[in-house]
C-alpha positions as CSV (number, residue, x, y, z in Angstrom):
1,X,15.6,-2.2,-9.0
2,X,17.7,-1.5,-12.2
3,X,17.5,-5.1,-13.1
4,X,13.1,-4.8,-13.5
5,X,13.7,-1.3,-14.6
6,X,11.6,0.0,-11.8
7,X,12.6,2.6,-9.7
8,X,11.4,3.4,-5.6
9,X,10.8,7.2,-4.3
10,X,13.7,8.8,-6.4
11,X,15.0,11.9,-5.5
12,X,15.1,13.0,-9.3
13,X,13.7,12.0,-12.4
14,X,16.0,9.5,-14.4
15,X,17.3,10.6,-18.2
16,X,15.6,7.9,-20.3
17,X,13.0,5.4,-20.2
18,X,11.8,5.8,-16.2
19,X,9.3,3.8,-14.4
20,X,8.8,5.1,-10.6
21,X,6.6,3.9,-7.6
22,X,5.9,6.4,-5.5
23,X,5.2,5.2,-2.1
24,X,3.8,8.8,-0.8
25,X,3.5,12.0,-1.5
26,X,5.9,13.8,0.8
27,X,8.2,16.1,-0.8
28,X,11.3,13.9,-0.1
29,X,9.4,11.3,-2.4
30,X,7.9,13.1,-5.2
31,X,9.9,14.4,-8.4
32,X,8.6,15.3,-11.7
33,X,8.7,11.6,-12.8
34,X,7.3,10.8,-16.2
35,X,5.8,7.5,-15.1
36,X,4.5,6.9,-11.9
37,X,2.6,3.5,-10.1
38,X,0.5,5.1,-6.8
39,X,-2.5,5.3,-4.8
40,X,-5.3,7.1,-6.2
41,X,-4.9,9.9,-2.9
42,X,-1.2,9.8,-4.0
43,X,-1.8,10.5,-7.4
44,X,-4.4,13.1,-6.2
45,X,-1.9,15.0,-3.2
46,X,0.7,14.3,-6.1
47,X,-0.9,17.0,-8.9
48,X,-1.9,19.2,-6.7
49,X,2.1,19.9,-5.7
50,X,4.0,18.6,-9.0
51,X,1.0,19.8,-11.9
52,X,2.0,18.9,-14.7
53,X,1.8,15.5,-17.3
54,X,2.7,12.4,-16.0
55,X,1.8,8.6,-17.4
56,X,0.2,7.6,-13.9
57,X,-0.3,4.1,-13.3
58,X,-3.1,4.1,-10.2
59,X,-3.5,0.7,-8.2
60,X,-6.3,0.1,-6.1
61,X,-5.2,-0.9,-2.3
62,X,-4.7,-4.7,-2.7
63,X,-4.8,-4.8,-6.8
64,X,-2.2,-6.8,-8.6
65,X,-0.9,-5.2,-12.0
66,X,2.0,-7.1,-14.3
67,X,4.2,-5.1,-15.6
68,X,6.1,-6.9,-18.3
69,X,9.1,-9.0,-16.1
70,X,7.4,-8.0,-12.6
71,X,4.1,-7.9,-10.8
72,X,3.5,-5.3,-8.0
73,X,0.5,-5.0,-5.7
74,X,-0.3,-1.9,-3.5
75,X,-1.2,-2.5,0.8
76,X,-1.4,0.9,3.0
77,X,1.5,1.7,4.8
78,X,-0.3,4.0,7.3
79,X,2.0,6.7,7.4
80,X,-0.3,9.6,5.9
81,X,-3.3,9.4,3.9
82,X,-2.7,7.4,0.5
83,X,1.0,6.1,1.3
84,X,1.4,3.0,0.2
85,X,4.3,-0.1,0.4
86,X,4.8,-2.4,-2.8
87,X,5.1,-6.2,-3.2
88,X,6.8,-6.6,-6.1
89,X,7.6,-10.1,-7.5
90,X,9.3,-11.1,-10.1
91,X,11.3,-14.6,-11.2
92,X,9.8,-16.4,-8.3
93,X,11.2,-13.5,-5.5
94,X,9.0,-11.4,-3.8
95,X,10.6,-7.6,-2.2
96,X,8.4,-6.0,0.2
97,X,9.3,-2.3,-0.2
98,X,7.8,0.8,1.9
99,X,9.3,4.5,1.7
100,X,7.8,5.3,5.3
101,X,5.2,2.9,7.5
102,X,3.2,3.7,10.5
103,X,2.1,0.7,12.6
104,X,0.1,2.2,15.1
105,X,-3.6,2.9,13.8
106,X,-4.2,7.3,12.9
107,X,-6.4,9.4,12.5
108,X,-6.0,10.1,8.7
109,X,-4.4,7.5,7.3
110,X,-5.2,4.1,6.0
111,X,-4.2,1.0,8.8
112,X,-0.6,-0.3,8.0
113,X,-1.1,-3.9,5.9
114,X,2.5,-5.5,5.5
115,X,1.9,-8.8,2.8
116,X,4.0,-11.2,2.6
């Protein structure tokens, strides 16, 4: 989403200012980003493959944080433990955006919660 200067599950990190949500921590969505919005297990399954220093931004399950020209709110996407999709609104719109979901309940991961 170029236009809110937000960025979702990038292969690489971006030159320049970068803002990333990181919808789980699979290694087809995880880069050495500079700023990340997660989970708290993302964050968490996140160090312990990428170490290093990172501004993390982590939103509780159901928490709304603003973000200058957008708002975003984390719901579990129950595809592994931590994974997360993102509501993201901004100028009256609202995206609903998940990197993978899981509908049917599992063992370890939270129960799938699409918003609206």
């Amino acid at each position: 989403m170029p236009q809110l200067d937000l960025w979702l599950d990038p292969h690489w990190p971006r030159t320049g200012p970068e803002r990333v949500f990181v919808s789980h921590a699979h290694s087809d969505h995880v880069a050495a980003h500079r700023e990340v919005i997660l989970s708290a297990p993302t964050s968490r399954l996140m160090q312990a493959r990428l170490p290093g220093k990172r501004l993390e931004h982590v939103l509780p399950f159901g928490e709304t944080r603003s973000f200058g020209n957008f708002d975003i709110r984390l719901v579990p996407a129950g595809h592994i433990f931590g994974s997360a999709m993102a509501c993201i609104s901004a100028g009256g719109e609202t995206l609903l955006y998940s990197g993978d979901f899981k509908l049917r309940p599992g063992l370890s991961a939270e129960c799938c919660e699409p918003c609206a």
